[in-house]
C-alpha atoms as one frame of an Amber mdcrd trajectory, in Angstrom:
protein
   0.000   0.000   0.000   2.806   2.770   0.772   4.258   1.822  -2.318   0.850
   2.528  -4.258   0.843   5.619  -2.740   4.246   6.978  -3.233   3.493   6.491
  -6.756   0.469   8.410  -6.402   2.148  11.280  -5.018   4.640  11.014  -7.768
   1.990  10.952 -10.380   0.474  13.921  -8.601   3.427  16.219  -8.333   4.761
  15.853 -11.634   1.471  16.205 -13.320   1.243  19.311 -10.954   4.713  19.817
 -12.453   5.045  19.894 -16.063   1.384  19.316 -16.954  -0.545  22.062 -15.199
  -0.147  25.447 -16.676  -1.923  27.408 -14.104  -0.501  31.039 -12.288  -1.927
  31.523  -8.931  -0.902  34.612  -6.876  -1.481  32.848  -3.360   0.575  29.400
  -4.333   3.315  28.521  -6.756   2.196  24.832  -7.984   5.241  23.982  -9.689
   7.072  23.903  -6.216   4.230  21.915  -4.329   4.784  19.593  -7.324   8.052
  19.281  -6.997   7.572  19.103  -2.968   4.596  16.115  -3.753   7.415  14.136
  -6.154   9.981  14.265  -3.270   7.994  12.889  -0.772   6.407  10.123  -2.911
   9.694   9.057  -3.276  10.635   9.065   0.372   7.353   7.322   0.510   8.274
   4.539  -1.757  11.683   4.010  -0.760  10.410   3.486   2.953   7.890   1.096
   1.661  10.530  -1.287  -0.341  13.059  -0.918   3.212   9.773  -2.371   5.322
   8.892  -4.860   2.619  12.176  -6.452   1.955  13.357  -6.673   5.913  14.042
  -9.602   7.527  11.410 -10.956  10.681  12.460 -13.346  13.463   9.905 -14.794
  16.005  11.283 -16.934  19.380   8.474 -18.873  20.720   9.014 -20.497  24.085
   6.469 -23.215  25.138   6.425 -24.382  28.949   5.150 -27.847  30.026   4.806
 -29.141  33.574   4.261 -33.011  33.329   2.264 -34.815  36.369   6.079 -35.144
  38.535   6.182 -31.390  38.396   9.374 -31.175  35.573   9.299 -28.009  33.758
  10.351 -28.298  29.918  11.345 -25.414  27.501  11.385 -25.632  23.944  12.398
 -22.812  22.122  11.185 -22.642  18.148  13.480 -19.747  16.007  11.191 -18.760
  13.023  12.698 -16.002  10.420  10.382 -14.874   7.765  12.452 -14.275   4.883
  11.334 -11.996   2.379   9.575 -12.847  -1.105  11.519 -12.880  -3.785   9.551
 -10.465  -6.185
């Protein structure tokens, strides 16, 4: 989804940009344009960093049998990323 909308933004700012030919006194659109490109790119470079990262999981289970013995087992998961 963030990278969906970094793209959007992208889309946005450089339609904003070099499409729009529009002179308002109170706003210069160009620069939000520019400003709207920049951050979709922060946008979508944040979402690839989250997406490719690596995930670990330690899950300890506890049993007490009937004598009262305590036993650990520890299960190490990593989620490696998909390979797009």
């Amino acid at each position: 989804m963030s990278i969906g909308f970094g793209v959007f933004l992208i889309v946005v700012g450089a339609i904003l940009t070099f499409a729009l030919n529009v002179t308002t006194t109170w706003i210069d659109l160009h620069l939000v344009g520019w400003i709207l490109m920049a951050a979709g790119l922060i946008v979508v470079i944040i979402g690839i960093a989250l997406m490719v990262r690596k995930r670990q999981t330690i899950v300890t289970n506890r049993n007490v049998d009937s004598a009262g013995r305590e036993r650990i087992a520890e299960t190490d998961r990593r989620d490696d990323p998909p390979i797009v």
